[in-house]
C-alpha positions as CSV (number, residue, x, y, z in Angstrom):
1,X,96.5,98.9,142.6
2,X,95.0,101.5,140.6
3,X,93.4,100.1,136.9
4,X,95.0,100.6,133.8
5,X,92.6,102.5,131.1
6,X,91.5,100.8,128.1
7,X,92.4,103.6,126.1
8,X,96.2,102.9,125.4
9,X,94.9,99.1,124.4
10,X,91.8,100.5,122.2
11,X,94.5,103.0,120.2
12,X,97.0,100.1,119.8
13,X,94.4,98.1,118.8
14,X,92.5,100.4,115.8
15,X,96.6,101.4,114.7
16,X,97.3,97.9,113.7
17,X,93.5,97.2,112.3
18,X,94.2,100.2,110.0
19,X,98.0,99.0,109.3
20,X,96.6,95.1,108.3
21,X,93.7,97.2,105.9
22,X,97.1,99.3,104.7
23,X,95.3,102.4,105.6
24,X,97.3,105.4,107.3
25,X,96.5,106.0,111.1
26,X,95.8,109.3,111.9
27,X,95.7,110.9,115.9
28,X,94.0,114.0,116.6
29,X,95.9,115.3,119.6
30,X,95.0,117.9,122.3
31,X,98.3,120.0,122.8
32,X,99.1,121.3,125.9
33,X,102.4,121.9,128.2
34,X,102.7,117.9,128.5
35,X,102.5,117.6,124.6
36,X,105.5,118.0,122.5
37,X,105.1,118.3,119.0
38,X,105.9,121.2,116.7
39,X,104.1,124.4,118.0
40,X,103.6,126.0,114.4
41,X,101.4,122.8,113.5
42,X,98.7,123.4,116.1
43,X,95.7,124.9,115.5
44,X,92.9,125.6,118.0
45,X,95.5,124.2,121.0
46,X,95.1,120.6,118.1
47,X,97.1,118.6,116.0
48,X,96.2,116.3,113.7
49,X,99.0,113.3,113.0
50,X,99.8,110.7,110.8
51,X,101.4,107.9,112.8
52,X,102.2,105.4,109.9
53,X,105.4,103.2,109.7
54,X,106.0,105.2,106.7
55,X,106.0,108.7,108.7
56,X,107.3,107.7,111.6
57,X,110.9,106.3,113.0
58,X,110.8,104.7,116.8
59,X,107.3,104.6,117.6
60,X,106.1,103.3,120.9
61,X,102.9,103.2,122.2
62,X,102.7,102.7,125.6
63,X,100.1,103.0,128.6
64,X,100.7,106.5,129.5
65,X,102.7,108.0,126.1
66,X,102.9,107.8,122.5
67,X,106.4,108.4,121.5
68,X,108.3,108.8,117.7
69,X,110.5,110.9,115.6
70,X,108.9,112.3,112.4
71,X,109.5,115.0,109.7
72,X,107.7,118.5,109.6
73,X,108.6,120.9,106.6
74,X,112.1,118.3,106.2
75,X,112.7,118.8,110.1
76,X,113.2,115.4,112.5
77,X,111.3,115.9,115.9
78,X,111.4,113.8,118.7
79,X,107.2,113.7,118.9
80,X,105.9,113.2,122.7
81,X,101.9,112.6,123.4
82,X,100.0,111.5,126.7
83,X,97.9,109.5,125.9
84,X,95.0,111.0,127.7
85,X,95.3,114.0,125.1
86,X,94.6,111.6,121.9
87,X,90.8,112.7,121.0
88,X,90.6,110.6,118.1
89,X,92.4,107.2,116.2
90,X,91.3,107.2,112.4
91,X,92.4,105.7,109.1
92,X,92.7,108.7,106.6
93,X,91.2,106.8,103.6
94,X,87.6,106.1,104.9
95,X,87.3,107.8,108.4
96,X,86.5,104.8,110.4
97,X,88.1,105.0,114.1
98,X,87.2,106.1,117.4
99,X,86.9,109.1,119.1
100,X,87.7,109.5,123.2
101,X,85.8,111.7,125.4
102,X,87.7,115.3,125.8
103,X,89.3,115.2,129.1
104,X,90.0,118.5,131.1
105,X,93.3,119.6,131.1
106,X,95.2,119.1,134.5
107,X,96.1,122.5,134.4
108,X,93.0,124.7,133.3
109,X,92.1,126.2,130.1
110,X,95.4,127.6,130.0
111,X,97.1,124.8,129.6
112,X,95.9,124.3,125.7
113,X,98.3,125.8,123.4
114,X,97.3,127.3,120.0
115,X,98.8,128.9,117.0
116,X,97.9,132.2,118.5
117,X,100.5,131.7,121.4
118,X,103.7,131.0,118.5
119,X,104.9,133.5,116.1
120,X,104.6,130.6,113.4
121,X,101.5,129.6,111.8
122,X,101.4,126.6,109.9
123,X,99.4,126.4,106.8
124,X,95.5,123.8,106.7
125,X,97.5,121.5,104.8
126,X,99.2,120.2,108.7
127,X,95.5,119.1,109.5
128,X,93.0,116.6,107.6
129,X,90.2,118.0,109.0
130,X,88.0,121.6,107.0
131,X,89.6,124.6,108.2
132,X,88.6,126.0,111.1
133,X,87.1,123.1,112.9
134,X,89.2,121.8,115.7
135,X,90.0,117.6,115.3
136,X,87.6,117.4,118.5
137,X,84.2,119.1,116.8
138,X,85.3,117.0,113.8
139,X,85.5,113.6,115.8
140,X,82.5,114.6,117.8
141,X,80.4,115.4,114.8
142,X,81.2,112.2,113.3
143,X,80.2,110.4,116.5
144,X,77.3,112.3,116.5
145,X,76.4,111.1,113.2
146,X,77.1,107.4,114.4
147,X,74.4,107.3,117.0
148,X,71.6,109.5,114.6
149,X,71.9,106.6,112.5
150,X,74.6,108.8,110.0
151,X,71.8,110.5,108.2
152,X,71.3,110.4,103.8
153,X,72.4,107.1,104.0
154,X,76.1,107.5,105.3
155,X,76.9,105.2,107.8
156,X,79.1,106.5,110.9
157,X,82.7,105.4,112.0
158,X,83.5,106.7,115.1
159,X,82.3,105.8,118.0
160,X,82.7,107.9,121.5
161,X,84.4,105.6,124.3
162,X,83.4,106.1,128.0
């Protein structure tokens, strides 16, 4: 019998730490052909989304997929992620999560979808992170800053699982 990850328990895990703090969970999501999830909201083949009880309707988080309906621009979408694409698991209010090593797509390079490949473009308010850095850098960068010890005196929240 093949192992189960620990990632699916490590996501359920932080998502109900930050809903006990009352803080709003936030996945940053690799989007590829197995992601579904409103194409005009991706940037740099990511999206960034809020998974709270207050943005979402039906969500389940199992082993291999996170599953919900939520609202983009008054719009309900049925919202379908592997798990294996989520790159990060944060509370919006302080940062503090966990980042997950970037897997290769199954497919290639290809595979990862970006704005560029949609007529749509959705404006830098769909993402949390500065413009023009995918979720990944962002995550990474912050992990970074974790293990250097955070540097002028912050202290680091997310930490790279392997």
């Amino acid at each position: 019998m093949q192992e189960i990850s620990t990632k699916p328990y490590l996501l359920r895990a932080l998502y109900e730490w930050c809903t006990d703090n009352g803080f709003t969970p936030h996945i940053a999501v690799r989007v590829d052909n197995s992601t579904r999830v409103p194409r005009q909201f991706v940037r740099d083949g990511e999206i960034v989304l809020n998974i709270s009880f207050e943005a979402t309707s039906q969500l389940q988080m199992g082993n291999e997929m996170i599953e919900f309906h939520a609202r983009f621009s008054g719009k309900s979408h049925k919202i379908e992620v592997p798990v294996s694409n989520v790159l990060a698991i944060y509370a919006r209010e302080n940062g503090q999560g966990m980042a997950f090593p970037v897997e290769s797509p199954a497919g290639g390079a290809d595979d990862v979808l970006s704005s560029e490949d949609h007529e749509e473009a959705a404006p830098h308010e769909a993402r949390d992170e500065p413009a023009g850095e995918p979720a990944a850098q962002a995550a990474t960068r912050q992990a970074d800053k974790d293990e250097d010890g955070g540097g002028k005196g912050s202290k680091g929240h997310l930490k790279i699982v392997k």
